[in-house]
C-alpha positions as CSV (number, residue, x, y, z in Angstrom):
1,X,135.2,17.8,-399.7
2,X,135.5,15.1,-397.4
3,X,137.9,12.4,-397.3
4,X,135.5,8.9,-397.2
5,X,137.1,5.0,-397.4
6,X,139.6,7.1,-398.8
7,X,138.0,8.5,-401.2
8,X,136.9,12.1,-401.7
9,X,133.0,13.1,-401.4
10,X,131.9,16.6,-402.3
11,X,128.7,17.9,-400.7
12,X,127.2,20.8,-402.0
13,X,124.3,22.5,-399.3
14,X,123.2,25.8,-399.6
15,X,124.7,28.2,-397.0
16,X,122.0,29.8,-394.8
17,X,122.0,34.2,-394.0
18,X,124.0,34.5,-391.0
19,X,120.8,36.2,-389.6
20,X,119.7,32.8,-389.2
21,X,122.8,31.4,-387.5
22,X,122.3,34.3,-384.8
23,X,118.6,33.3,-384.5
24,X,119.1,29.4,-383.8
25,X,122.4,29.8,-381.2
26,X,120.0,32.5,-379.3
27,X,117.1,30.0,-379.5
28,X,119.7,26.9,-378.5
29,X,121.0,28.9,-375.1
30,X,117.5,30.0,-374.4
31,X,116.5,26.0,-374.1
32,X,119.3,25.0,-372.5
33,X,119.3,28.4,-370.1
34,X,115.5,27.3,-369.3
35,X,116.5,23.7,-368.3
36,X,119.2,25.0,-365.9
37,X,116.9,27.2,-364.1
38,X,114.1,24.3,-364.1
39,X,116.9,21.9,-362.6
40,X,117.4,24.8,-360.1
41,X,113.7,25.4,-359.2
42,X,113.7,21.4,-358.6
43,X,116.7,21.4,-356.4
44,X,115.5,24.6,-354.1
45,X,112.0,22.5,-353.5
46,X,113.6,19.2,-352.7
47,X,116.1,20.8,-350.1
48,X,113.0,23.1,-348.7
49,X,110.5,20.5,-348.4
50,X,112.6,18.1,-346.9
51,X,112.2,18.2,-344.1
52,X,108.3,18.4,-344.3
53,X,108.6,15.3,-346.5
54,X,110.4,13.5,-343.7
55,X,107.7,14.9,-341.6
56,X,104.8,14.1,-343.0
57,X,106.7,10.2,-343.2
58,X,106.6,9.5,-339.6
59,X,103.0,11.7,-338.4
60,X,101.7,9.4,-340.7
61,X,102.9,6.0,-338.8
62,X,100.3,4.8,-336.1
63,X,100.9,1.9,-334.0
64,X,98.8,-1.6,-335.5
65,X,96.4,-2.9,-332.3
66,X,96.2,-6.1,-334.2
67,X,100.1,-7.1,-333.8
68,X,100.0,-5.5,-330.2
69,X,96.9,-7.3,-329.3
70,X,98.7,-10.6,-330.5
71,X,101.6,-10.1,-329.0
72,X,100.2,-9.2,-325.5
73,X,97.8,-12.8,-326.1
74,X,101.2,-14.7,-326.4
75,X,103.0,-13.2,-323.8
76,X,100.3,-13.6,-321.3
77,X,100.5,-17.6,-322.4
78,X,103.5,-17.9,-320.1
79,X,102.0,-18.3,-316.5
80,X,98.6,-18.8,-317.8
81,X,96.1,-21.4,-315.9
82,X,92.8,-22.5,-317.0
83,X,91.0,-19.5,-315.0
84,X,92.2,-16.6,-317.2
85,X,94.3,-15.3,-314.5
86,X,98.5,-15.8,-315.1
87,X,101.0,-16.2,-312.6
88,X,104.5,-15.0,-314.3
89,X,106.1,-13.7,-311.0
90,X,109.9,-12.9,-311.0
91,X,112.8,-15.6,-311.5
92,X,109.7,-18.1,-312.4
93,X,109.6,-20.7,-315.0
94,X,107.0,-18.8,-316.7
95,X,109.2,-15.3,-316.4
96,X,112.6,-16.7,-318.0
97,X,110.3,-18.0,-321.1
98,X,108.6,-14.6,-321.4
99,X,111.5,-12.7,-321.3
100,X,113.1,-15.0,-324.2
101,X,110.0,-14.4,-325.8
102,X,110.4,-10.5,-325.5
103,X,114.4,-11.0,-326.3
104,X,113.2,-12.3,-330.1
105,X,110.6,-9.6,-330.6
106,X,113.3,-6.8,-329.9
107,X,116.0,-8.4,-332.3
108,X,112.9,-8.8,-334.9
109,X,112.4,-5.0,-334.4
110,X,116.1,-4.5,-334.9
111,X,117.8,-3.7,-331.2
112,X,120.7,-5.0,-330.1
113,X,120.1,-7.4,-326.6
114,X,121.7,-7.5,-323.8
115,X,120.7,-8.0,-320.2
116,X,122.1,-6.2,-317.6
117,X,123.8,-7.1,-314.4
118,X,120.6,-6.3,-312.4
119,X,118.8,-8.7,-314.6
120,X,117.0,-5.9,-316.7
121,X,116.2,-6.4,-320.5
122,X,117.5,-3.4,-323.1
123,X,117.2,-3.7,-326.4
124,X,119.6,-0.7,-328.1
125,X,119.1,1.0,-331.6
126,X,122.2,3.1,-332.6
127,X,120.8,6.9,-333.1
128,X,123.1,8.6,-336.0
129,X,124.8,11.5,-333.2
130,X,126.9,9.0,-331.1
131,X,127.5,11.9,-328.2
132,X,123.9,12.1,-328.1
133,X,122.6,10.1,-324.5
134,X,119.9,7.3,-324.9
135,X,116.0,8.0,-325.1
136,X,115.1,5.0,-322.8
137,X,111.4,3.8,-322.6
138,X,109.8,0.4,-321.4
139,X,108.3,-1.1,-318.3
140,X,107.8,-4.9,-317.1
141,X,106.3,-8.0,-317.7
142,X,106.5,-9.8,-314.3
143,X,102.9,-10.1,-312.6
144,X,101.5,-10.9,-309.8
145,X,100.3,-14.0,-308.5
146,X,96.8,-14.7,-310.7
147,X,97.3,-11.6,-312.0
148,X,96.3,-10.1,-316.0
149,X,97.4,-9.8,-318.5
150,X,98.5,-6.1,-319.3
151,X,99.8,-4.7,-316.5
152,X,103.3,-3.8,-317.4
153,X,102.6,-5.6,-320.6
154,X,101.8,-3.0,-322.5
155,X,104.3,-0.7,-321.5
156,X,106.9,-3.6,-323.1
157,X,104.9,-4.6,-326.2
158,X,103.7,-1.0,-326.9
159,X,107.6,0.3,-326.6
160,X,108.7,-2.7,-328.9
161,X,106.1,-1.7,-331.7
162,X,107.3,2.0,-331.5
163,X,111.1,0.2,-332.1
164,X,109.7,-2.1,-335.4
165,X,107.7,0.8,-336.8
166,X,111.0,2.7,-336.9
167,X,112.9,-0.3,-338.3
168,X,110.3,-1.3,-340.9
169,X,110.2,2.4,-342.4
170,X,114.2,2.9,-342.0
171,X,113.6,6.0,-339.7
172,X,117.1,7.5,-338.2
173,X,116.8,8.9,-334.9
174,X,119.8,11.2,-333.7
175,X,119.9,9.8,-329.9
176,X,120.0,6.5,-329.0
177,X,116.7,4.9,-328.1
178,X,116.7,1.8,-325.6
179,X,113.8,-0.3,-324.9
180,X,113.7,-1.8,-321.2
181,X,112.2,-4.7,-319.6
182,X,112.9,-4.2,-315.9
183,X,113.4,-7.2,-313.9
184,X,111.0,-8.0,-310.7
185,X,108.7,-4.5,-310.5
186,X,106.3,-6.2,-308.3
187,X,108.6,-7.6,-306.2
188,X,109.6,-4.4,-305.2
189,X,111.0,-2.3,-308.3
190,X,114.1,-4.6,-308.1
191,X,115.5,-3.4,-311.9
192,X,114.9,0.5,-311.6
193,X,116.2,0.9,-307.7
194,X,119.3,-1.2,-309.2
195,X,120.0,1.3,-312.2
196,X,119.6,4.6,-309.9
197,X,122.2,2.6,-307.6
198,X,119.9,2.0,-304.7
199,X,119.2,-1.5,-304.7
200,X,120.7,-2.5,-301.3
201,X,122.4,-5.9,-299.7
202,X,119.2,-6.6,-297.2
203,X,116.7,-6.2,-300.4
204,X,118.8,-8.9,-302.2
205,X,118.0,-11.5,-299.3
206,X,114.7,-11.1,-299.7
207,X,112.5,-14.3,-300.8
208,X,110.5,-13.6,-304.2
209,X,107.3,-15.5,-304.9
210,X,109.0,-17.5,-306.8
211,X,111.0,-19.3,-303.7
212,X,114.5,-17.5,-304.7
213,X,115.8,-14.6,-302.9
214,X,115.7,-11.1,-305.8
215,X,119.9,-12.3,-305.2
216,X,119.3,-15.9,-307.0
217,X,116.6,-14.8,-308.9
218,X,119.1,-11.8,-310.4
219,X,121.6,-14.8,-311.3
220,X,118.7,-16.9,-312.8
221,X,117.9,-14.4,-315.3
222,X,121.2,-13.5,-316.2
223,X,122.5,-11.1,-313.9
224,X,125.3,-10.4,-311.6
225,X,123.7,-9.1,-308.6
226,X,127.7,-8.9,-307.4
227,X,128.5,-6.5,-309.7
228,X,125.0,-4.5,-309.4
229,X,127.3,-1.0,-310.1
230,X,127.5,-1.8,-313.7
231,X,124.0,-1.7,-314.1
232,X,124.0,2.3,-312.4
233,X,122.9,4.7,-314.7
234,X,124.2,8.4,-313.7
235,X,121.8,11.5,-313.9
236,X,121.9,13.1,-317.1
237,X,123.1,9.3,-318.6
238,X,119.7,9.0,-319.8
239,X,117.9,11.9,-322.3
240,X,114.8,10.9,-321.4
241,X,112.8,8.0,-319.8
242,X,108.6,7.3,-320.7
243,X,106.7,4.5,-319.4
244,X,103.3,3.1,-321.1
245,X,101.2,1.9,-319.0
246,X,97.2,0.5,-318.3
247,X,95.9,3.1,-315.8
248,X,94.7,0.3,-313.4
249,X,92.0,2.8,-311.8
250,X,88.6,3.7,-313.6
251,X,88.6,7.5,-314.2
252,X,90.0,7.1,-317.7
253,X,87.5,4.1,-318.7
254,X,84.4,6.4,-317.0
255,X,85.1,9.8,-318.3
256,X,85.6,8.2,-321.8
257,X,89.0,9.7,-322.3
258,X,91.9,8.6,-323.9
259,X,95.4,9.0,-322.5
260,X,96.2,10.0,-319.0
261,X,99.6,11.9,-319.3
262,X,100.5,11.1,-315.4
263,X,101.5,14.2,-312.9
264,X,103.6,11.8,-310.7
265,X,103.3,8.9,-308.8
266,X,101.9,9.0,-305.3
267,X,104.4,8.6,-302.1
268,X,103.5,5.8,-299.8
269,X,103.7,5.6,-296.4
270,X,102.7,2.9,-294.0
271,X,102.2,2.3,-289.9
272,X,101.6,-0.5,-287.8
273,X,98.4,0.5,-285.2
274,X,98.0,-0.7,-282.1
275,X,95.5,-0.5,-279.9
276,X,95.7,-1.6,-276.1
277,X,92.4,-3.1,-274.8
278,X,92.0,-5.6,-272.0
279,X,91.4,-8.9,-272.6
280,X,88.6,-10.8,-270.5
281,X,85.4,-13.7,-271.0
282,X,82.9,-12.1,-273.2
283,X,80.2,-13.7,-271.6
284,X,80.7,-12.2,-268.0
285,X,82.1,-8.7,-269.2
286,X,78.6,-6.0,-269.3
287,X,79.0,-4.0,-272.0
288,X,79.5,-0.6,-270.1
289,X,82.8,-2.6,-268.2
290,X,84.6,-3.7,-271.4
291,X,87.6,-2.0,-272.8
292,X,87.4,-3.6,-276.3
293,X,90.6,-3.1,-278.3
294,X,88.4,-4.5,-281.6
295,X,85.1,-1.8,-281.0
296,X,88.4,0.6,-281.3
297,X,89.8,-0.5,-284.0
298,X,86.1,-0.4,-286.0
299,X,85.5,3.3,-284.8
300,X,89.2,3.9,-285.7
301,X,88.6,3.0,-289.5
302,X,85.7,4.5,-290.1
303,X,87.2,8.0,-289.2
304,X,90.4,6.7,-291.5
305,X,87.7,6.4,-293.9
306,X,86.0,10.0,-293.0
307,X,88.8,11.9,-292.9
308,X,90.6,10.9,-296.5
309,X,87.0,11.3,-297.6
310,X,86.3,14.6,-296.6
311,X,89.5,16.2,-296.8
312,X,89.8,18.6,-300.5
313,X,92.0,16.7,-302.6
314,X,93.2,13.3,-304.3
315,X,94.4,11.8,-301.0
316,X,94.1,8.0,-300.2
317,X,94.0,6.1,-296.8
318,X,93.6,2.5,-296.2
319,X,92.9,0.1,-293.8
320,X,93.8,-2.9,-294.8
321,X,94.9,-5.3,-292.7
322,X,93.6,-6.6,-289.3
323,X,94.7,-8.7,-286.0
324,X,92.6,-9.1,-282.8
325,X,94.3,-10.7,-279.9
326,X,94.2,-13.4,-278.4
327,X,91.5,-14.1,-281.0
328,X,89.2,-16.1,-279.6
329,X,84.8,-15.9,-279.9
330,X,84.6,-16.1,-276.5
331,X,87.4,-13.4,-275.5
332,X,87.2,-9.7,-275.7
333,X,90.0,-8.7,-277.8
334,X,92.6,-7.2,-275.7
335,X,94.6,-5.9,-278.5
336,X,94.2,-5.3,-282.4
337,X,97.0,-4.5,-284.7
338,X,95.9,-3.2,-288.3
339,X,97.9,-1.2,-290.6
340,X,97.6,1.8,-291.7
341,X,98.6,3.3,-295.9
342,X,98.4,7.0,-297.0
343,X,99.0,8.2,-300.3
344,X,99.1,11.4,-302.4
345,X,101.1,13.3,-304.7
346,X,101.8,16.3,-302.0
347,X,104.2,15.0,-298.9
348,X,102.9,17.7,-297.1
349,X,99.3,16.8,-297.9
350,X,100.1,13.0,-296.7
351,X,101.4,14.4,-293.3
352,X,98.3,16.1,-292.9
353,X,96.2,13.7,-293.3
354,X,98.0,11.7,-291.0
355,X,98.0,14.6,-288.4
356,X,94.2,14.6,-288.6
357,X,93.8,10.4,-288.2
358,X,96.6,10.7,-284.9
359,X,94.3,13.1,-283.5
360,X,91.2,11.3,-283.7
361,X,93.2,8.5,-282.6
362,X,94.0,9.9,-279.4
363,X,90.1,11.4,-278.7
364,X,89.2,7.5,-279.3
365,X,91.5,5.8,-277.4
366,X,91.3,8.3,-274.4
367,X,87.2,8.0,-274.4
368,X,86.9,3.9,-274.7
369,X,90.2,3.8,-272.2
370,X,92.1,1.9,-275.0
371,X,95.2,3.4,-275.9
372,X,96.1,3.8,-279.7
373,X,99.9,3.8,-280.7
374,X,101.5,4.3,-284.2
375,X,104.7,3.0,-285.3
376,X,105.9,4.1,-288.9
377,X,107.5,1.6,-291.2
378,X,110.9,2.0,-293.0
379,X,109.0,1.0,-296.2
380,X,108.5,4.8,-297.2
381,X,108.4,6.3,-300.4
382,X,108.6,9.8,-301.7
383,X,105.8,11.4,-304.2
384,X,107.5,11.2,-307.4
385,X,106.7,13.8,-309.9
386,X,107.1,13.8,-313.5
387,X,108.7,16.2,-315.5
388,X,106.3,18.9,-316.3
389,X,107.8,19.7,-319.9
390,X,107.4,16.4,-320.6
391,X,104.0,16.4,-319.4
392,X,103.2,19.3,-322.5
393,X,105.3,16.6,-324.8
394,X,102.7,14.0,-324.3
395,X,99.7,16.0,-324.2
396,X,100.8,17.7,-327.6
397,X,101.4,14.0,-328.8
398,X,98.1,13.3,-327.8
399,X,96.3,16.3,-329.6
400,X,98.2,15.7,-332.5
401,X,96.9,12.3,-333.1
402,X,93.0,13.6,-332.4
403,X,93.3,11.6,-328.9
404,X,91.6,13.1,-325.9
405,X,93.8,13.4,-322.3
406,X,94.1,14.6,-319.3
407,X,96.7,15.1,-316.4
408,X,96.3,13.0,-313.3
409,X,98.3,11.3,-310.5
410,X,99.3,7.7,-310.4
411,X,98.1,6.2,-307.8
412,X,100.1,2.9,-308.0
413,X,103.8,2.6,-308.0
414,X,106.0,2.5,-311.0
415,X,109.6,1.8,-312.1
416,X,109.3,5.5,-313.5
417,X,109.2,7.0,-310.1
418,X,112.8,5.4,-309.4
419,X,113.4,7.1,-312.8
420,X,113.0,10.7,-311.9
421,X,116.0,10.4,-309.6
422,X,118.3,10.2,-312.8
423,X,116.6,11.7,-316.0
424,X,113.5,13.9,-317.0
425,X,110.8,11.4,-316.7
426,X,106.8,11.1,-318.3
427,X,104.2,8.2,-318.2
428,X,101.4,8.0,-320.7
429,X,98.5,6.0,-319.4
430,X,95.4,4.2,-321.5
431,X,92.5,2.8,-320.0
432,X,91.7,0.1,-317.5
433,X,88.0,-1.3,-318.6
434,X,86.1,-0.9,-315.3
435,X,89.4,-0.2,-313.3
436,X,90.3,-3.5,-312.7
437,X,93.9,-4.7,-312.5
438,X,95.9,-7.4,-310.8
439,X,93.2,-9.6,-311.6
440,X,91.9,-12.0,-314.1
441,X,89.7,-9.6,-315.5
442,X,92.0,-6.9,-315.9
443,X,91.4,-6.0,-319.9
444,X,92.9,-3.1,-322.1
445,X,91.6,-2.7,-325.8
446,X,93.6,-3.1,-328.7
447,X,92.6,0.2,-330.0
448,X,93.7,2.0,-326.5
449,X,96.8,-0.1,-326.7
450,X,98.1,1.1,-330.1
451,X,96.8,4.5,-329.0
452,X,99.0,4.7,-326.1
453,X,101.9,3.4,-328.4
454,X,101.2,5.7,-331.2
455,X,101.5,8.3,-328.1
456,X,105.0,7.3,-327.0
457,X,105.9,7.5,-330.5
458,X,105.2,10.8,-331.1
459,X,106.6,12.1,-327.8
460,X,110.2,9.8,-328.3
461,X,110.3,11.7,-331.7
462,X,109.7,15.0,-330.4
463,X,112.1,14.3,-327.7
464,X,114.9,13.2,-330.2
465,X,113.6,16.8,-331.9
466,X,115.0,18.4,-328.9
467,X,111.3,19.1,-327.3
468,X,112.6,19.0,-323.8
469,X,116.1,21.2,-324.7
């Protein structure tokens, strides 16, 4: 009986064998026993595959060519003349609107902005371990003058695409990763030597092409070339650094090939030659009586040109500049001043080759009675290799995307040489068509652009992974 709008109901059901009582409760906990251990099984494969999940998230992200390709074709708009070639030298006109036009792509990719007191852009993306030091990567987008259009470009654009690819697919990193512009790199590497704390007082004074001194140009940007120390990085500030960058030589473009994961970047040194002749009237002087400073000076270079050449090895030397005194058609030149470059990867290898060029020096000079002399420069700069772990990071990179590579030097200087000074240091190169660069015709593919890109993705990932601990 049951009590209903206060009335009473009776029911009458038939009672069922307790048998079947027993049966159903064992059927009911077997059910709900089975869902538990489902919910389980479903829990343990979420938690073990994870991690593969996340995985399999960012191997799958590529760089896109076509937004890099636009990107480079509206930065290279500041500078640009109706030849194809752009002049976007430091502290320029043309370089204060290129870097606010790189300032709005890194806030669209979600970095914070600032510029430094040297002048240099970083964009900054917070990395979810705040003890954790920054994964920086970047290069420049100053030029020469009627220069092209991706050298140093690329190394911007493509490190700005690697930032939005993360932002547009909400990927944490644990460090955090900084994207760099450096301020005047062909004027010296003004923005790198300032963050390793070696951008001196005389450097300052000098005049850029763009008719400040780098101290005025510095201010221009938005610098404080007065308080230069705040802009100093420390070694071990920095996890990491990686520059992408066009190869600006031909072995990449020839051989088919690529990525060039870089082995360093070649030292530099530089002398002033001179050679003492004797000046007198070319028309009086025979032939057998002259002690021509300028016949030196010919037979000079081409054993310059012998010796680099037939030496084993990846050595450089260069002639490439030339004075004949007084410099006159009807004068025998009594003296010629040319200079004199060497580069390599090996220091000892460039003092070598120097050793070989002073001796044939001296056999020259002594046999056409015209003294040769050599006076080194203060313009010097050390081989700079890269970190060879990091090497293996970017050639694993590489593989994994199905992209070909090789190791090789760089024979041109780069704000990632300063770079080794303070923090483990790689450069991932793509190819130069024809090995042309600092010209009009200088021209990188949009497909080797992104693939460079998708590169330095890869390897700031592993790094954050703890590749290079």
């Amino acid at each position: 009986m049951l009590p209903i709008l206060g009335r009473s109901v009776y029911f009458s059901f038939p009672v069922p064998p307790f048998s079947a009582i027993v049966t159903a409760a064992k059927l009911v906990e077997r059910r709900f026993r089975d869902k538990i251990m489902l919910l389980r099984t479903i829990l343990c494969i979420t938690v073990l595959t994870w991690p593969l999940l996340a995985l399999a998230q960012t191997s799958e992200i590529s760089a896109d060519p076509d937004r890099m390709e636009q990107r480079i074709k509206a930065l290279s708009a500041f500078g640009a003349n109706d030849s194809g070639a752009t002049t976007r030298v430091a502290f320029s006109e043309a370089d204060l609107a290129g870097r606010k036009y790189i300032m709005e792509l890194m806030r669209e990719a979600g970095l914070t902005v600032r510029v430094d007191t040297a002048g240099n852009i970083i964009g900054r993306r917070e990395g979810s371990d705040e003890s954790l030091p920054p994964i920086m990567f970047g290069s420049h987008i100053d030029s020469v003058p009627g220069g092209g259009n991706y050298d140093g470009n690329v190394g911007v654009i493509g490190a700005i695409e690697v930032a939005q690819l993360l932002h547009e697919r909400g990927i944490e990193t644990r460090h955090p990763l900084e994207i760099v512009s450096f301020t005047d790199e062909e004027g010296g590497l003004t923005g790198s030597r300032a963050m390793i704390g070696e951008l001196t007082d005389r450097a300052l004074e000098v005049t850029t092409h763009s008719g400040l001194t780098i101290r005025e140009g510095i201010f221009a940007v938005g610098g404080d070339p007065n308080r230069l120390e705040l802009a100093v990085r420390e070694p071990g500030s920095i996890a990491a650094f990686i520059e992408l960058h066009i190869e600006q030589g031909g072995i990449l473009d020839e051989e088919k090939i690529n990525i060039g994961v870089v082995e360093g970047i070649v030292g530099i040194r530089w002398w002033d030659v001179t050679i003492d002749g004797f000046a007198n009237h070319a028309g009086t002087t025979p032939m057998n009586k002259r002690r021509d400073a300028m016949v030196t000076a010919a037979e000079l270079t081409l054993a310059i040109n012998r010796i680099a050449t037939d030496l084993p090895g990846r050595q450089v030397a260069t002639v490439g500049k030339i004075r004949a005194l007084p410099g006159a058609p009807n004068v025998i030149p009594g003296e010629v001043v040319l200079s004199l470059e060497i580069r390599d990867l090996d220091a000892r290898k460039m003092q070598q080759v120097f050793d070989l060029i002073k001796a044939e020096a001296d056999r020259i000079g002594e046999a056409r009675f015209t003294p040769i002399r050599f006076a080194e420069l203060d313009v010097a700069s050390p081989p700079a290799p890269t970190d060879q772990q990091m090497r293996r990071v970017i050639g694993a990179a590489a593989d994994d995307l199905g992209l070909s590579y090789r190791l090789m030097p760089s024979g041109a200087g780069h704000d990632a040489q300063d770079m080794t000074h303070i923090a483990p240091t790689g450069m991932i190169f793509v190819p130069s068509v024809k090995g042309i660069s600092h010209s009009p015709k200088e021209f990188t593919s949009a497909l080797d652009m992104a693939n460079g890109a998708s590169v330095l993705l890869k390897t700031v990932l592993a790094i954050d992974d703890g590749a290079l601990e």
